[in-house]
DRENDO-1510 file (C-alpha; in Angstrom, 1 decimal, always signed):
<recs>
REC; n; res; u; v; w
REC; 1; UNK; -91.2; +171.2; -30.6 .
REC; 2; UNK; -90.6; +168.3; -28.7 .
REC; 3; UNK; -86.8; +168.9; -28.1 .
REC; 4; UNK; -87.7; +172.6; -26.8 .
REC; 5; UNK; -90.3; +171.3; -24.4 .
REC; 6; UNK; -87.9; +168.7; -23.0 .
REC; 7; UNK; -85.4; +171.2; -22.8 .
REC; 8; UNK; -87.9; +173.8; -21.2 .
REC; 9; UNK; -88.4; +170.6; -18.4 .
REC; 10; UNK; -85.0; +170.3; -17.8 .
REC; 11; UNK; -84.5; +174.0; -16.9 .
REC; 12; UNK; -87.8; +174.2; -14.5 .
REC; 13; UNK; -86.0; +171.0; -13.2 .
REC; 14; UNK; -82.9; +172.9; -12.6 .
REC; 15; UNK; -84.6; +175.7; -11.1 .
REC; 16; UNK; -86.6; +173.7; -8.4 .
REC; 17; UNK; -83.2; +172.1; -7.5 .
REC; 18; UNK; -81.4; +175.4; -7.0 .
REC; 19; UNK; -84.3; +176.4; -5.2 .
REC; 20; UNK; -84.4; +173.3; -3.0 .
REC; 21; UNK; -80.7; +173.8; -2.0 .
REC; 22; UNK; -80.8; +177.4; -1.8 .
REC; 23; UNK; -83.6; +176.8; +1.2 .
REC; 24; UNK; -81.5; +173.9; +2.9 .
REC; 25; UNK; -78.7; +176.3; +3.0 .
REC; 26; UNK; -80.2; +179.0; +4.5 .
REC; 27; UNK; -81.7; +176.8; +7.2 .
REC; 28; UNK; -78.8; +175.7; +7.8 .
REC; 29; UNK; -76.7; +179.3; +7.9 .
REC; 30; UNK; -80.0; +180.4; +10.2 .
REC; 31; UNK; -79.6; +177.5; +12.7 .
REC; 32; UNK; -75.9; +177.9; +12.8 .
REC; 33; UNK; -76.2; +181.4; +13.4 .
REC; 34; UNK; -79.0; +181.1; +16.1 .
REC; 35; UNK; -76.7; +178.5; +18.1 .
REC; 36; UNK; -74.1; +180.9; +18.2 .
REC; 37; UNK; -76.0; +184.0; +18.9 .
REC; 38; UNK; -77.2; +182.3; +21.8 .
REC; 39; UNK; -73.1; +181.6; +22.6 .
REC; 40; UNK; -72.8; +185.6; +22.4 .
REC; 41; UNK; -75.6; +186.2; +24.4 .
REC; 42; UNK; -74.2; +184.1; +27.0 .
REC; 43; UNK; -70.9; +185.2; +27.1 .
REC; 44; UNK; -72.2; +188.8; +27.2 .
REC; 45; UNK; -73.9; +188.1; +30.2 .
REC; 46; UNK; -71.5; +186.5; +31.9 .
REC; 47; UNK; -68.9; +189.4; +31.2 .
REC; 48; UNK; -71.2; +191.7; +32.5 .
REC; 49; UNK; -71.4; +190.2; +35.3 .
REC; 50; UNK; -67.2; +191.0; +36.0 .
REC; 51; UNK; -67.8; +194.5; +35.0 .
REC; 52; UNK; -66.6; +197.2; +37.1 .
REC; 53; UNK; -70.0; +198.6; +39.6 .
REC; 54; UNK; -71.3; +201.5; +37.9 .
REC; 55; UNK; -70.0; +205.1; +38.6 .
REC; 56; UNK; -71.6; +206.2; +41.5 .
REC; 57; UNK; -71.6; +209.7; +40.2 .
REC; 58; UNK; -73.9; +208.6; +37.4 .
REC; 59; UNK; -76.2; +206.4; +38.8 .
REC; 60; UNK; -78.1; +205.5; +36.0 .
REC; 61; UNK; -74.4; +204.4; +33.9 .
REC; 62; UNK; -75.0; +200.8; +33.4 .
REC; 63; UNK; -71.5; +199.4; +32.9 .
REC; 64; UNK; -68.3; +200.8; +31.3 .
REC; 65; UNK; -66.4; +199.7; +28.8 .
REC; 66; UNK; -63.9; +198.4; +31.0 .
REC; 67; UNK; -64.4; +194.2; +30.4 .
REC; 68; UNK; -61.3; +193.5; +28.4 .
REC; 69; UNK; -61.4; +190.4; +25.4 .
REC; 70; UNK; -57.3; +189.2; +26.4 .
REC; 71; UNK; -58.8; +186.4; +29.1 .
REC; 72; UNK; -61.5; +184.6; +26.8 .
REC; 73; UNK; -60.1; +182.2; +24.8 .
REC; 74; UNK; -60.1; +181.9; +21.1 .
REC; 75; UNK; -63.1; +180.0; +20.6 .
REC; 76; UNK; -65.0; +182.3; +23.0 .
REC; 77; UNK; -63.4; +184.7; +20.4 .
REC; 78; UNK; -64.6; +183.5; +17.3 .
REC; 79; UNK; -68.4; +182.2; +18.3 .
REC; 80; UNK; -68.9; +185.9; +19.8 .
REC; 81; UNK; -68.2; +186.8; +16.6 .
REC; 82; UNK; -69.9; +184.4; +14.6 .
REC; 83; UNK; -72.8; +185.2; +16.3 .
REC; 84; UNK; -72.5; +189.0; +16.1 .
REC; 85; UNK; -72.3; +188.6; +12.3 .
REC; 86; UNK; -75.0; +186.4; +12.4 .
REC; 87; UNK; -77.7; +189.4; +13.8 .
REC; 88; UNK; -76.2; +192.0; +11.9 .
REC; 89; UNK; -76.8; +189.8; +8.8 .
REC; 90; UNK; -80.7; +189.1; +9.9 .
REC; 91; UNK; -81.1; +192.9; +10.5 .
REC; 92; UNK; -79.6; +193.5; +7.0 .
REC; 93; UNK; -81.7; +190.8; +5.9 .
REC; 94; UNK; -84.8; +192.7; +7.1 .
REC; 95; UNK; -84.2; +196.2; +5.7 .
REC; 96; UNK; -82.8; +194.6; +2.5 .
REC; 97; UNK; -86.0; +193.0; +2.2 .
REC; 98; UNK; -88.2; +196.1; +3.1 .
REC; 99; UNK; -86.9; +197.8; +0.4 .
REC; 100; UNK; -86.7; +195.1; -2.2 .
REC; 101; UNK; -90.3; +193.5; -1.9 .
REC; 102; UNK; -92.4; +196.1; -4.0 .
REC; 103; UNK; -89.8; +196.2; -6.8 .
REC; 104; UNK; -90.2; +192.1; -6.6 .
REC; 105; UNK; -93.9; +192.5; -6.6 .
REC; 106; UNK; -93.9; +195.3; -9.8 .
REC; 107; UNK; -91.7; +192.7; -11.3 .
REC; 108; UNK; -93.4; +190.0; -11.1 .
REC; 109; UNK; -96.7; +191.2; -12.1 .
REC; 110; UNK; -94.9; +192.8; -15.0 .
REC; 111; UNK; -93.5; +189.6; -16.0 .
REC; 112; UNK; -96.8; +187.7; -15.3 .
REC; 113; UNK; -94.7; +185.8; -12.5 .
REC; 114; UNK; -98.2; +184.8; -10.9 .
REC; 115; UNK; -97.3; +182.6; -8.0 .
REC; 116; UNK; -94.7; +185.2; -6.9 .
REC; 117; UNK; -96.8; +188.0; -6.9 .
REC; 118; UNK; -99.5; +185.8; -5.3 .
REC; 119; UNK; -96.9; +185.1; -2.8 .
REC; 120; UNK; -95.7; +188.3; -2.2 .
REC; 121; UNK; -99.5; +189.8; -1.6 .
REC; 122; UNK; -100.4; +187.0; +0.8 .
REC; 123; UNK; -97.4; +188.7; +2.7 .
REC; 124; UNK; -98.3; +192.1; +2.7 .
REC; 125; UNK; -102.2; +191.5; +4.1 .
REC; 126; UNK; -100.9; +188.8; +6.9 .
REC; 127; UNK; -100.1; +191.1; +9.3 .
REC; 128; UNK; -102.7; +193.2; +8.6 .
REC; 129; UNK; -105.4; +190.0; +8.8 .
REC; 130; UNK; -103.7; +188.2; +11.3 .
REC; 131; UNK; -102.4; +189.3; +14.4 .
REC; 132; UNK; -99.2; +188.0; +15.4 .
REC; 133; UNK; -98.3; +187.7; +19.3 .
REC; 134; UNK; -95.3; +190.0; +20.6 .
REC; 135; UNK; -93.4; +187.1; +21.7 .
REC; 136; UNK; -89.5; +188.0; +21.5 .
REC; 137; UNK; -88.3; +184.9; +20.8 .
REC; 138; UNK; -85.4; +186.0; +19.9 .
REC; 139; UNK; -84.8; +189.1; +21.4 .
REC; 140; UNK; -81.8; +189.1; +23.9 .
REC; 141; UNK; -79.7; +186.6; +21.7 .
REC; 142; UNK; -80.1; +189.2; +18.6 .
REC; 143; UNK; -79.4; +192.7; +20.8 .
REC; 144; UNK; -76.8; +190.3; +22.7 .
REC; 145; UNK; -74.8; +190.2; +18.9 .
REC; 146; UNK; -76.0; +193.5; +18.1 .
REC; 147; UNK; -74.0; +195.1; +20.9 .
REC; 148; UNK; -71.0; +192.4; +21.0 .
REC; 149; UNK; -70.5; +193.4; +16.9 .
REC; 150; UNK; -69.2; +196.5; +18.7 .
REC; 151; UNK; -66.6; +195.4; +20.7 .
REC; 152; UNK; -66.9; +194.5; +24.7 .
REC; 153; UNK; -70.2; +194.4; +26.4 .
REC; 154; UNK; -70.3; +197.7; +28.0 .
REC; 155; UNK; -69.2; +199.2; +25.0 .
REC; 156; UNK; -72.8; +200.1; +24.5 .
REC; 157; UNK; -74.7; +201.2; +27.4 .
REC; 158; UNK; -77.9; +203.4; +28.2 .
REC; 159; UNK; -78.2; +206.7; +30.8 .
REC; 160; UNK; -81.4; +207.2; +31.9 .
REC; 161; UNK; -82.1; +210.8; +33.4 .
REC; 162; UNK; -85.6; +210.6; +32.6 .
REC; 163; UNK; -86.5; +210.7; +36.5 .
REC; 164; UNK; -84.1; +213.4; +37.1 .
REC; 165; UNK; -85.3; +216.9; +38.1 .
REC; 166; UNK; -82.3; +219.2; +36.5 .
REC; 167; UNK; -82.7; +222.5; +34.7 .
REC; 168; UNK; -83.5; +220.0; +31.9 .
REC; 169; UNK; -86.7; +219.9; +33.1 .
REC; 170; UNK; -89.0; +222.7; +32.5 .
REC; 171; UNK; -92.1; +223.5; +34.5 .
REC; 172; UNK; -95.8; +222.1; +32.5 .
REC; 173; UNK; -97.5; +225.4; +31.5 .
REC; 174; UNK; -100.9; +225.5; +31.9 .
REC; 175; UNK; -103.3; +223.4; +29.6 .
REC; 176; UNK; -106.8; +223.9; +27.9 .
REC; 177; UNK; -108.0; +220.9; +29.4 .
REC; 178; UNK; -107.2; +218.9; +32.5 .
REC; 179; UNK; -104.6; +216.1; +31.3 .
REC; 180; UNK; -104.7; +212.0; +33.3 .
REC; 181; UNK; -102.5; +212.2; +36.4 .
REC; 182; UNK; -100.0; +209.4; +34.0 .
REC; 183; UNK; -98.3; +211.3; +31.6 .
REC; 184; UNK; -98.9; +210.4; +28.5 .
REC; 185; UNK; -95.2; +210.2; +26.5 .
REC; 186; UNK; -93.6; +210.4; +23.4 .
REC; 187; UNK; -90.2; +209.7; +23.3 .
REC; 188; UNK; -88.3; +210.8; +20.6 .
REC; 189; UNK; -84.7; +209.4; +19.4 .
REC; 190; UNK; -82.3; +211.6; +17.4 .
REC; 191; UNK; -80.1; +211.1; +15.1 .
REC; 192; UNK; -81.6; +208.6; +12.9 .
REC; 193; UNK; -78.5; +207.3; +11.5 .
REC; 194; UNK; -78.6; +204.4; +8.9 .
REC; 195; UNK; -79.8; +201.7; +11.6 .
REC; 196; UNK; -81.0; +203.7; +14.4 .
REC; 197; UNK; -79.3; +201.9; +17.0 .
REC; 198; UNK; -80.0; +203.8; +19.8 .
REC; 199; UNK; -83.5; +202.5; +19.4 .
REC; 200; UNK; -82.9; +199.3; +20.0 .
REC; 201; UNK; -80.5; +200.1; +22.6 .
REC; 202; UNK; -84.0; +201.8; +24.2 .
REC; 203; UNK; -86.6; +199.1; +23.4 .
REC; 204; UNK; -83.8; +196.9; +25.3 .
REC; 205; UNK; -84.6; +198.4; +28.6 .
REC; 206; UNK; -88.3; +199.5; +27.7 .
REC; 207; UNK; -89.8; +196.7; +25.8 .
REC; 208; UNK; -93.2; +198.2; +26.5 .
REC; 209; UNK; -92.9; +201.3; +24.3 .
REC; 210; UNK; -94.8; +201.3; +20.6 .
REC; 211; UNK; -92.2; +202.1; +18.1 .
REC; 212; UNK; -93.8; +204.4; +15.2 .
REC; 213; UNK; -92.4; +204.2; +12.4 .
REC; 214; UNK; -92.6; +205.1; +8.3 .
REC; 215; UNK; -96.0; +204.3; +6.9 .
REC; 216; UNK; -93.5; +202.8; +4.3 .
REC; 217; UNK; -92.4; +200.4; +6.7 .
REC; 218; UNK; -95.5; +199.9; +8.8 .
REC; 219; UNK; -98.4; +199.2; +5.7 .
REC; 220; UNK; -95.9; +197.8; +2.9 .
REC; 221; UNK; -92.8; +196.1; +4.5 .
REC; 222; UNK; -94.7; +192.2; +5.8 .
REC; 223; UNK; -91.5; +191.4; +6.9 .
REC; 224; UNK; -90.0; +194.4; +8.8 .
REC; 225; UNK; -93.6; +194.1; +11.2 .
REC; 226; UNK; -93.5; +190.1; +11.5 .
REC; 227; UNK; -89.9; +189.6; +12.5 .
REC; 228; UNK; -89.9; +192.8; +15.1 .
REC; 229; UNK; -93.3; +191.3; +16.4 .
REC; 230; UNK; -92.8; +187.9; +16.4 .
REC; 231; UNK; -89.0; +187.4; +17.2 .
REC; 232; UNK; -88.2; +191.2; +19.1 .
REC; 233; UNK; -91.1; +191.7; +20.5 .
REC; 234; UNK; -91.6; +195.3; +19.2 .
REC; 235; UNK; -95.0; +196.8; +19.6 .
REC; 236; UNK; -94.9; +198.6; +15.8 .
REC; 237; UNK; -97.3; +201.3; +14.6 .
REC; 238; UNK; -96.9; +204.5; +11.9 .
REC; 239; UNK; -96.5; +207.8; +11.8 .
REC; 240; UNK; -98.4; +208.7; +9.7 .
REC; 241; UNK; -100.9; +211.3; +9.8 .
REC; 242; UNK; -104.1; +209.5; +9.8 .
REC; 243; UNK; -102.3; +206.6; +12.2 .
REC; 244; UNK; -100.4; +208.9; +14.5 .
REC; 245; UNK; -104.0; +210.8; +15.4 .
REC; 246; UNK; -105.7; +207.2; +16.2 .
REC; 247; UNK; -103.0; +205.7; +18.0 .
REC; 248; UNK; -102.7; +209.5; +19.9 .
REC; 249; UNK; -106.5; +209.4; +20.6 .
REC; 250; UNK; -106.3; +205.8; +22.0 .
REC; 251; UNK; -104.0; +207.6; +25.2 .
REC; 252; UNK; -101.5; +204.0; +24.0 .
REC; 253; UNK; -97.9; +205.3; +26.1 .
REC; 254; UNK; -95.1; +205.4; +25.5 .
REC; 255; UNK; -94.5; +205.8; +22.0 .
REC; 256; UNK; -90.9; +205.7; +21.0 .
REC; 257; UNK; -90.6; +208.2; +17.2 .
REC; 258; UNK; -87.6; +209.3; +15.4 .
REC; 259; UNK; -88.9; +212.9; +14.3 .
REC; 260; UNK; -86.3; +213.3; +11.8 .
REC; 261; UNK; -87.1; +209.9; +9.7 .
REC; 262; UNK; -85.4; +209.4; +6.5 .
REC; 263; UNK; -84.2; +213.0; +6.1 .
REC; 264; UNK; -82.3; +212.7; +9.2 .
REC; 265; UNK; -80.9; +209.1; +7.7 .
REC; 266; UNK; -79.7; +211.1; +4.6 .
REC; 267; UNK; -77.9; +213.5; +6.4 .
REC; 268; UNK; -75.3; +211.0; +8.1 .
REC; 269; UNK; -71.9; +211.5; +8.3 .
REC; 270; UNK; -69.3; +210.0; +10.4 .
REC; 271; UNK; -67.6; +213.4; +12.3 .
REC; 272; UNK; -70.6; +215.3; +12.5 .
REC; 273; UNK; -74.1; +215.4; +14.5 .
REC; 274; UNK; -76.6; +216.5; +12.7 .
REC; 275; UNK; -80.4; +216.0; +13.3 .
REC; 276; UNK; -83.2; +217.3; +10.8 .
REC; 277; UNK; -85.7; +219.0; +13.2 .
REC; 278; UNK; -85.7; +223.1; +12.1 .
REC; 279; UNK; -89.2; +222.6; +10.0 .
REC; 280; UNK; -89.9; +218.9; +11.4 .
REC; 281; UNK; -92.8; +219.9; +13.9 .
REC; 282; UNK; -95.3; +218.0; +13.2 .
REC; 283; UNK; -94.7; +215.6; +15.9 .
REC; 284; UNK; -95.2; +219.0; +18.4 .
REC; 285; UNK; -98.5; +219.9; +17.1 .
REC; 286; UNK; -99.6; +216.1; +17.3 .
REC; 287; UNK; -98.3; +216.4; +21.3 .
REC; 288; UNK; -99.8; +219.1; +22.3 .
REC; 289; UNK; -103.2; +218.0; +20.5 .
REC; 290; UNK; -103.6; +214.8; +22.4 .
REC; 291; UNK; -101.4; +215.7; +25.2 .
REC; 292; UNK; -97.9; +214.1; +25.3 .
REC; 293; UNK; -94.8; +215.0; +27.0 .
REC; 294; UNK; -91.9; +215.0; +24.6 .
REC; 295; UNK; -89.1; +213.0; +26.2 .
REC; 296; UNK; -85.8; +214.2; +24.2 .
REC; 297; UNK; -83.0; +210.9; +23.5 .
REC; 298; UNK; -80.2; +210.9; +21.8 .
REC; 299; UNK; -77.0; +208.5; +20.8 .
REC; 300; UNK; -73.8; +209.6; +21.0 .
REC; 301; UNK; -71.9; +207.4; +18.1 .
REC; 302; UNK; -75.0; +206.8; +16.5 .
REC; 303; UNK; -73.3; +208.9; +13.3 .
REC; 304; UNK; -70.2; +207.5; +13.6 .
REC; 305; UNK; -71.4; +204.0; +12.7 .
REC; 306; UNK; -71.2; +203.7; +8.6 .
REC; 307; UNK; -69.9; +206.6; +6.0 .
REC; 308; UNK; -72.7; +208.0; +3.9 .
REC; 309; UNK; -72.4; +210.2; +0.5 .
REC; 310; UNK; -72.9; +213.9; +1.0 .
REC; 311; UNK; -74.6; +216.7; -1.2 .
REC; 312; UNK; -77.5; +216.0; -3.7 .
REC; 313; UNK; -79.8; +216.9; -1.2 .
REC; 314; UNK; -82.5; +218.4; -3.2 .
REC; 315; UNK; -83.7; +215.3; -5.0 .
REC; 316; UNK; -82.5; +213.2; -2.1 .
REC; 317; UNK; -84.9; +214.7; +0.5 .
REC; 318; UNK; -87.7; +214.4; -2.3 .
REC; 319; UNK; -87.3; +210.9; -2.0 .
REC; 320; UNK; -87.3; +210.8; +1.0 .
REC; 321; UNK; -90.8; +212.6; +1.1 .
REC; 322; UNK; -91.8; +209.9; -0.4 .
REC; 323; UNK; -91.0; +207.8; +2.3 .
REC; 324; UNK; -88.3; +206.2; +0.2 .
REC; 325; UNK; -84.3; +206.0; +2.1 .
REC; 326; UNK; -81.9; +207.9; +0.0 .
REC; 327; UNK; -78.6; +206.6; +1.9 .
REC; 328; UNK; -75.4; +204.7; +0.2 .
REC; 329; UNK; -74.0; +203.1; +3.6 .
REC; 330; UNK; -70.7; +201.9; +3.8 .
REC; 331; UNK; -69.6; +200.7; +7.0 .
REC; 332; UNK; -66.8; +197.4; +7.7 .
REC; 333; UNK; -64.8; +196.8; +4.9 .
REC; 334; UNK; -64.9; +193.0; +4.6 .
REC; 335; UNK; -68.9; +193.6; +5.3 .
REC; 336; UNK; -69.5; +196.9; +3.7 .
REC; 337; UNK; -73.3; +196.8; +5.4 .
REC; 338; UNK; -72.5; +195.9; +8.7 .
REC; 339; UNK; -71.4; +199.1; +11.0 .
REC; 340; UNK; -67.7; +200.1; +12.0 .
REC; 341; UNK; -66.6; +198.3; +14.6 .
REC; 342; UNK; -64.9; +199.6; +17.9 .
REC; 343; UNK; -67.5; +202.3; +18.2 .
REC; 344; UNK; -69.0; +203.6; +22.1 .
REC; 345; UNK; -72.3; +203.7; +21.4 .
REC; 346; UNK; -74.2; +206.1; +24.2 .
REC; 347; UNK; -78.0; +206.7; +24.5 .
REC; 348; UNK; -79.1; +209.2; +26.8 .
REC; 349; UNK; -82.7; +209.7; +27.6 .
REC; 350; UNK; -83.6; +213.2; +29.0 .
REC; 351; UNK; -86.3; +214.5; +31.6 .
REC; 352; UNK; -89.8; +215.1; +29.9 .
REC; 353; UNK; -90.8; +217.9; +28.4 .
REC; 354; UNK; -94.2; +218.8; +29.8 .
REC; 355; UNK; -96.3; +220.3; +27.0 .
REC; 356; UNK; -99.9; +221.6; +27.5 .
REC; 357; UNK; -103.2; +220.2; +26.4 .
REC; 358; UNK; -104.0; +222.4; +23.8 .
REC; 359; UNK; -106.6; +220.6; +21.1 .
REC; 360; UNK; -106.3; +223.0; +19.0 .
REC; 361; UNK; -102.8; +224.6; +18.5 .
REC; 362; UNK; -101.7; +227.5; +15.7 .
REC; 363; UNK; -98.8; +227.9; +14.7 .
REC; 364; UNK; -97.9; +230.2; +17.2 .
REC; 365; UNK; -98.2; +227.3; +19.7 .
REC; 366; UNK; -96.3; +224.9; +17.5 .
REC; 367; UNK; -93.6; +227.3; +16.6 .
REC; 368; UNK; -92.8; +228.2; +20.8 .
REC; 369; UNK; -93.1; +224.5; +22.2 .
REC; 370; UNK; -90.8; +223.6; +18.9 .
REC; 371; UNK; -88.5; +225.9; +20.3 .
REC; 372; UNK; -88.7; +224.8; +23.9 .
REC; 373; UNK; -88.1; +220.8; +22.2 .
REC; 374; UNK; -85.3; +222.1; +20.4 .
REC; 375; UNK; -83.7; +223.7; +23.3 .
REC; 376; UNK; -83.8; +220.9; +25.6 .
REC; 377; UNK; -82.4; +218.4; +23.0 .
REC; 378; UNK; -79.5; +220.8; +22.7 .
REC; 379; UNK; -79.0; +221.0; +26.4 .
REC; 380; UNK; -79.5; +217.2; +26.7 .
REC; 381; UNK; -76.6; +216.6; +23.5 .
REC; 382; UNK; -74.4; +219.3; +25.5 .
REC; 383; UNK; -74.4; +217.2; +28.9 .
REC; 384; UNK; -74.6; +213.9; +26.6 .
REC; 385; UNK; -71.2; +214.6; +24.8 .
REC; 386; UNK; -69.0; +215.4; +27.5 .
REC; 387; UNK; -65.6; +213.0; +27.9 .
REC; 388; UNK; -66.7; +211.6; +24.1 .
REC; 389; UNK; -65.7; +211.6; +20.5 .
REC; 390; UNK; -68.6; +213.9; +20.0 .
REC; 391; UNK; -67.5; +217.1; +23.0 .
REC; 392; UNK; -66.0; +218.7; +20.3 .
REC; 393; UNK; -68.8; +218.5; +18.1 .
REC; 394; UNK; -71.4; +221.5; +17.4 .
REC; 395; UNK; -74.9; +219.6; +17.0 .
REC; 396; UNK; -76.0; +221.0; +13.8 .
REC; 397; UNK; -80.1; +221.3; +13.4 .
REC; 398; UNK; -80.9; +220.9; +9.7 .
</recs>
């Protein structure tokens, strides 16, 4: 008995050790990362700066990919790098985490791990208890290795023509009600891809918008709220039913959604564009209730960015009804869950869609101002794809 109970010491010994060294070494990868994802931010700015001016037939262009890698030097090179991988890894980090913390919790209670499970609840009810300030403190070094993962800064880039009257922009029918002279707006970002990059590429230029997202993410993923809070400075909410009509009623704007959500994710494939929108009009009916415009985005590249398994979609999308990812990503080969590199990544924001003040549509309202969304994301993905990888490519609405 008294062997076992040494031996029983020795082990919890062990573990505490592990543990202990396990913590120093991440603090240690997470210092060295953040040092050199301030390096890429740096150099990304000061490339930028070189860049070519913008076309002047496409004012709102921010830079092309014309700032070559041949005239930084080798340790420029390999800290750009270094500190790409490094915010690629933290974003992994994140969504590994998302989806891994309730099967830690289940097993831990199952087990009768009590300090885990303790630990694990304490995280899921501090954002709710406590609210975190939306400081950023690392935004710009983390979408600074975002985009440099990529290839040169430029290589990513946002064209705003939300200010643009073209035939994109369809004349506000008449409402119920009289609407606030402001807008109210929802954007919404297609295609969803594994990542959703063009998101952040957004929130990069519009840090004020509230990203909704799955009521997976948003009531049951601690860490996914307290990372893009406290270190992105993301103002994060739901879409969920119940959420989505109080954050609507509120009159908060803009709100940044991605309509076609895990289905959309699921549906991936590098060579094709493909967005999951025929039935998905929900997000209409919520619009026209509390009076939104729709402002259509997409991201050219956004599909190209990691392979996906296709077929199985039946009991795919059911999980994904239950707000649960159905996706096998595979992206870099030495770093299967980091994104091909070498890929233009475009996001195009389009006019607003003005939709009426109707509080209470039918379904002959939804179905029409559906249609009108639909058409003007199509127009949008027409003028969007021109001179890319994606001209050649119908956009395919599931």
């Amino acid at each position: 008995m008294v062997q076992k109970s040494c031996s029983n010491h020795a082990a919890q010994q062990l573990r505490h050790s592990m543990v202990r060294k396990g913590f120093r070494l991440s603090s240690l990868v997470l210092a060295t990362g953040t040092l050199f994802m301030y390096n890429t931010q740096a150099a990304s700015v000061h490339c930028e700066q070189l860049c070519s001016q913008p076309n002047t037939e496409k004012p709102q262009q921010i830079c092309e990919p014309k700032c070559p890698d041949k005239d930084t030097s080798v340790y420029d090179c390999i800290t750009d790098l270094a500190g790409a991988v490094a915010a690629w890894a933290f974003l992994v980090t994140v969504w590994a985490t998302a989806v891994g913390m309730p099967v830690v919790l289940v097993a831990s209670l199952v087990m009768s791990r009590w300090r885990i499970a303790g630990a694990c609840i304490a995280l899921y009810l501090l954002p709710h208890v406590v609210d975190v300030p939306a400081s950023g403190l690392m935004r710009d070094p983390l979408y600074a290795g975002f985009k440099r993962w990529f290839g040169p800064p430029g290589l990513c880039r946002l064209i705003d023509y939300s200010e643009e009257n073209t035939d994109l922009q369809l004349k506000p029918e008449p409402s119920v009600d009289p609407v606030p002279e402001t807008r109210r707006q929802l954007f919404c970002m297609h295609p969803h891809g594994i990542y959703s990059f063009g998101v952040f590429q957004l929130l990069e230029k519009r840090s004020e918008m509230k990203v909704l997202s799955a009521p997976f993410l948003y009531h049951f993923s601690p860490l996914f709220r307290l990372t893009g809070k406290l270190l992105l400075g993301i103002k994060h909410g739901s879409a969920g039913r119940r959420d989505l009509s109080k954050t609507m009623k509120s009159g908060e704007s803009p709100l940044l959604l991605v309509p076609g959500g895990f289905h959309e994710a699921t549906l991936v494939c590098p060579g094709h564009e493909r967005v999951f929108l025929r039935n998905r009009r929900g997000f209409v009916k919520y619009a026209l209730r509390y009076g939104y415009d729709l402002v259509p985005c997409y991201t050219i590249g956004e599909s190209d960015l990691m392979a996906n398994p296709q077929g199985g979609w039946g009991w795919r999308f059911f999980l994904n009804s239950l707000s649960l990812p159905a996706v096998l990503p595979w992206g870099y080969s030495f770093m299967p869950l980091l994104p091909f590199r070498g890929v233009q990544l475009v996001t195009v924001v389009g006019p607003p869609l003005s939709m009426p003040h109707i509080p209470n549509p039918t379904d002959a309202d939804v179905a029409k101002h559906h249609q009108r969304y639909v058409d003007a994301l199509l127009k949008l993905y027409e003028r969007a794809a021109v001179g890319s990888a994606s001209s050649s490519r119908p956009l395919e609405i599931w």
